[in-house]
PAZAPA-4460 file (N, C-alpha, C; in steps of 0.05 Angstrom, whole numbers, plus 32768, in hexadecimal, padded with zeros to 4 digits):
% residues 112
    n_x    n_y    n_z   ca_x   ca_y   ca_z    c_x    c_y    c_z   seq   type   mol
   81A1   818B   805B   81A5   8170   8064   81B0   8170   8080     1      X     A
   81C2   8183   8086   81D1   818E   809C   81BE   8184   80B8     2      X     A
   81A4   8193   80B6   818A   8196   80C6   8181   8178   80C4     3      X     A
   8178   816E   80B6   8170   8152   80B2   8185   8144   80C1     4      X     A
   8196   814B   80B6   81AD   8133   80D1   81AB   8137   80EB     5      X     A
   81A5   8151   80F4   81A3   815D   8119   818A   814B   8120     6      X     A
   8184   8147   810E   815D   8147   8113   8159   8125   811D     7      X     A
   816E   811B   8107   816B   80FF   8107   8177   80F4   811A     8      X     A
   8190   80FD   811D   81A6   80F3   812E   818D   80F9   8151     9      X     A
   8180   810A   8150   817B   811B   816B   815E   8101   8175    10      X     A
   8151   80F6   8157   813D   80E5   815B   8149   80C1   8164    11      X     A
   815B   80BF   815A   816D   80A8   8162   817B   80A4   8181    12      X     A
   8188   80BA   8184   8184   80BE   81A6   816D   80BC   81B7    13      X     A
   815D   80C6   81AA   8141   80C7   81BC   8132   80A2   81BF    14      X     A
   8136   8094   81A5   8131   8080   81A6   813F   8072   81B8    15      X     A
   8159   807D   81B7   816E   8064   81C5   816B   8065   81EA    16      X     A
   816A   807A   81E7   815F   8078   8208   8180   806D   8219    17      X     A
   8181   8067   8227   8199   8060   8245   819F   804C   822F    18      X     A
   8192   803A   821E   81A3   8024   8212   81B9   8026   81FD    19      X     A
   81D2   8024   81FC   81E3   8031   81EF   81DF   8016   81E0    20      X     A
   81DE   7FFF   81DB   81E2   7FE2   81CD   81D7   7FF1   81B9    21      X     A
   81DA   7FEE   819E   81D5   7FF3   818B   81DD   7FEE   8175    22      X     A
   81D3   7FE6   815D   81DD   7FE5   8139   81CB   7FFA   8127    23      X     A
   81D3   800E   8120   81C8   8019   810D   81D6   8018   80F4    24      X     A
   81C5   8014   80D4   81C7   8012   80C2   81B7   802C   80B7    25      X     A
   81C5   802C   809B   81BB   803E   807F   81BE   8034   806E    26      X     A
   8196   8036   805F   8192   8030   8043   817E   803A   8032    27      X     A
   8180   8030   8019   8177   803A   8009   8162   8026   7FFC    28      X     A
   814E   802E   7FF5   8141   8014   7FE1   8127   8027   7FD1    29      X     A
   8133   801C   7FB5   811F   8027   7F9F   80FD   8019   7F9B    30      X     A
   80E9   8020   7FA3   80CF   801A   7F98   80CE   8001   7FAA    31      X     A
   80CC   8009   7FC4   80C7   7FFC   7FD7   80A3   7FF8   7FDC    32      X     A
   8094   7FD7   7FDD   8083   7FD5   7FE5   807E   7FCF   7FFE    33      X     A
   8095   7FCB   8015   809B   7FBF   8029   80B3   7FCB   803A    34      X     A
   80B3   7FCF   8053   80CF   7FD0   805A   80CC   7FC4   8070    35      X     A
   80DA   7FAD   8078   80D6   7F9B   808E   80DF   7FAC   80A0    36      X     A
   80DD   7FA3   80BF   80E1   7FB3   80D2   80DD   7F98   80E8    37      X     A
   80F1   7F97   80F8   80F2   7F83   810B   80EB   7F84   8124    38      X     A
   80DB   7F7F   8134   80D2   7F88   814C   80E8   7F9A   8169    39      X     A
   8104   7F8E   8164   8113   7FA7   8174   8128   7FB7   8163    40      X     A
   8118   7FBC   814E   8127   7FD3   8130   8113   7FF0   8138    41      X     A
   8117   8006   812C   8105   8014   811E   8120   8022   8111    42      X     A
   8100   802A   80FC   810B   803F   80EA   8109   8055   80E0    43      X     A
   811E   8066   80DD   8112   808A   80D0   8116   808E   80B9    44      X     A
   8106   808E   80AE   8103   8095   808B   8108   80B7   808F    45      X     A
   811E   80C1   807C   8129   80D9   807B   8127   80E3   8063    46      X     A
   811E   80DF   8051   8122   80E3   8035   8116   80C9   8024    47      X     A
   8103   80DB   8012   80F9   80CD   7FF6   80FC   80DD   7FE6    48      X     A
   8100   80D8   7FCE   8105   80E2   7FBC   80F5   80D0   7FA4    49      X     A
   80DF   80DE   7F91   80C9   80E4   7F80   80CF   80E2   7F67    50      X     A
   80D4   80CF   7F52   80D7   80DD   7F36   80B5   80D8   7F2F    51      X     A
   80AA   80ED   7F26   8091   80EF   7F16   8089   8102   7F08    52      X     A
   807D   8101   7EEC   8072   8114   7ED7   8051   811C   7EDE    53      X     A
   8043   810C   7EEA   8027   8113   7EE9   8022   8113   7F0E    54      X     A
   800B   8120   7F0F   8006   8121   7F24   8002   80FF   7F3F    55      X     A
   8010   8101   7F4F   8011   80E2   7F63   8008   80E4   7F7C    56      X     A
   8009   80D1   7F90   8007   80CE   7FA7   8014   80B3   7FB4    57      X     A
   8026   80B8   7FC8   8038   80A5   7FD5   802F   80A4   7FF1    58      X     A
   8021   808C   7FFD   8021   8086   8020   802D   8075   8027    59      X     A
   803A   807A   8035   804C   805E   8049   8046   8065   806E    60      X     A
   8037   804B   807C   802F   804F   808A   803E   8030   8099    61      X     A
   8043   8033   80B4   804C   8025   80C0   8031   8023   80E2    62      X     A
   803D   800E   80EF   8033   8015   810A   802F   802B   811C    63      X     A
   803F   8036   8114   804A   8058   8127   8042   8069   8116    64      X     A
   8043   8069   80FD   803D   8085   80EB   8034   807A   80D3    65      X     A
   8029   8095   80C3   8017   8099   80B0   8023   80B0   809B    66      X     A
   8021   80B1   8086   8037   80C6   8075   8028   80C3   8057    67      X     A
   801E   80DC   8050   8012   80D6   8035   801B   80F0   8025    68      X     A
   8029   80EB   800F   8038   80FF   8002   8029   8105   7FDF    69      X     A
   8024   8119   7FE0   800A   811A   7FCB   801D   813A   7FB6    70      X     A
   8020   8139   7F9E   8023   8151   7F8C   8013   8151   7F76    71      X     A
   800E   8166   7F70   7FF9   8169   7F5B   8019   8173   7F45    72      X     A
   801E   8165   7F2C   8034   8171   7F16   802D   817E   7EFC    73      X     A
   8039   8189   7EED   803A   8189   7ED2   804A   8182   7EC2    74      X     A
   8064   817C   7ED0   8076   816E   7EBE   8085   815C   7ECE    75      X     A
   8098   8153   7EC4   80AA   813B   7ED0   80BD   8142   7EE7    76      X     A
   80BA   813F   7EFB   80CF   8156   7F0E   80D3   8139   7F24    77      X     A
   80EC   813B   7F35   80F9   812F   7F52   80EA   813F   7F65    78      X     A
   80E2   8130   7F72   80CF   813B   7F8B   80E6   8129   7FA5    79      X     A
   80EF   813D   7FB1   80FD   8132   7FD3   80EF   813A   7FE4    80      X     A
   80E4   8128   7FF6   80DC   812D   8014   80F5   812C   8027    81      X     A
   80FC   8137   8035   8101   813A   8043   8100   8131   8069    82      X     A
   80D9   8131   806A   80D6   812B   8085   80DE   8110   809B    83      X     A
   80EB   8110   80B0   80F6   80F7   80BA   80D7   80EB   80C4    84      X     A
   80D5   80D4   80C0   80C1   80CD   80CB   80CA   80B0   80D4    85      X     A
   80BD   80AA   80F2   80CF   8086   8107   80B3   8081   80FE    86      X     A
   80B7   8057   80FB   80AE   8051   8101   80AE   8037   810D    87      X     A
   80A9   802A   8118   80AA   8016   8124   8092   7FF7   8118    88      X     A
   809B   7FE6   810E   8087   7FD3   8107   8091   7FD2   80E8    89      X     A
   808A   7FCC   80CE   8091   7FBE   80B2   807E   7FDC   80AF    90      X     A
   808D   7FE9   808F   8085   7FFE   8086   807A   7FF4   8069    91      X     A
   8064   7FF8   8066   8058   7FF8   8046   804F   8011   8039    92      X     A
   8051   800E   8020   8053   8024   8017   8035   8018   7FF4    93      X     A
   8031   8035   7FF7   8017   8033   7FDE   801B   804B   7FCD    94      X     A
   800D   804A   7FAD   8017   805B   7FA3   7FFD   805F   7F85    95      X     A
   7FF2   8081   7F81   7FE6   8076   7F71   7FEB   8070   7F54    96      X     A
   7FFE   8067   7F51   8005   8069   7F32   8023   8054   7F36    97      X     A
   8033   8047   7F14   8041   804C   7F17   8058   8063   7F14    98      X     A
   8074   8065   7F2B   8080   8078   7F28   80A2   806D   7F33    99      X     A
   80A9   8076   7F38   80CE   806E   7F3F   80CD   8088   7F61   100      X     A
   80CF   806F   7F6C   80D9   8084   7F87   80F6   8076   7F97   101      X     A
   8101   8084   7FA3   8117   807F   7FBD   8117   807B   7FD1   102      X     A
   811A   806D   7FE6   8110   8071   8010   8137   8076   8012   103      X     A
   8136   8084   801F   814A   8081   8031   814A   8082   8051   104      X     A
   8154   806B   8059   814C   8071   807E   815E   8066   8087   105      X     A
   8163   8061   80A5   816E   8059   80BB   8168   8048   80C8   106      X     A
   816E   8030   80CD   8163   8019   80E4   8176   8021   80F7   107      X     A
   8162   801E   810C   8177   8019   811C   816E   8001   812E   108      X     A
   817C   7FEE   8139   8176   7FD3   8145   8187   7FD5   815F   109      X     A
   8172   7FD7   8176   817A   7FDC   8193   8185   7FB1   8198   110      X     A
   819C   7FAD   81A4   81AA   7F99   81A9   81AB   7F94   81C1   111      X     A
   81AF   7F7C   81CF   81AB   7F7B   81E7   81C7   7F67   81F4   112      X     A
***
């Protein structure tokens, strides 16, 4: 997680640019069909986390990015991603089955 924080923290600077004005938040939300996103927000999804028994597939695609998370199972297991992925614009998310998942991410909302 150590690494994921360098990573994140390092992509947040890069967003912020000369503008120090800033509000960033952290959250969490279970079996998200939606994640609004406000035109001077974005956000980095850092972690999902998977409960599923049979084989799934999860995409959540925004304006900026595309992310399709696919396991073939045999039994009931927590699946964590890991990868930070920004995006900018309202994030939806699709799924083939039902299943129980986690988002955790970061807004951050540049202020003026």
């Amino acid at each position: 997680m150590n690494i994921t924080n360098s990573i994140l923290q390092t992509m947040v600077e890069n967003e912020l640019g000369e503008n120090r004005a800033f509000v960033i938040s952290h959250h969490q939300e279970e079996n998200p069909h939606r994640i609004d996103v406000a035109r001077d927000e974005t956000v980095f999804i850092h972690k999902i986390s998977i409960e599923s028994s049979i084989d799934f597939w999860l995409e959540y695609h925004s304006a900026t990015e595309s992310r399709l998370i696919q396991k073939q199972l045999s039994a009931a297991q927590t699946i964590d991603e890991e990868i930070i992925t920004r995006h900018k614009g309202s994030i939806n998310f699709s799924q083939s089955h039902s299943f129980d998942y986690k988002v955790q991410y970061v807004k951050l909302k540049i202020t003026k």
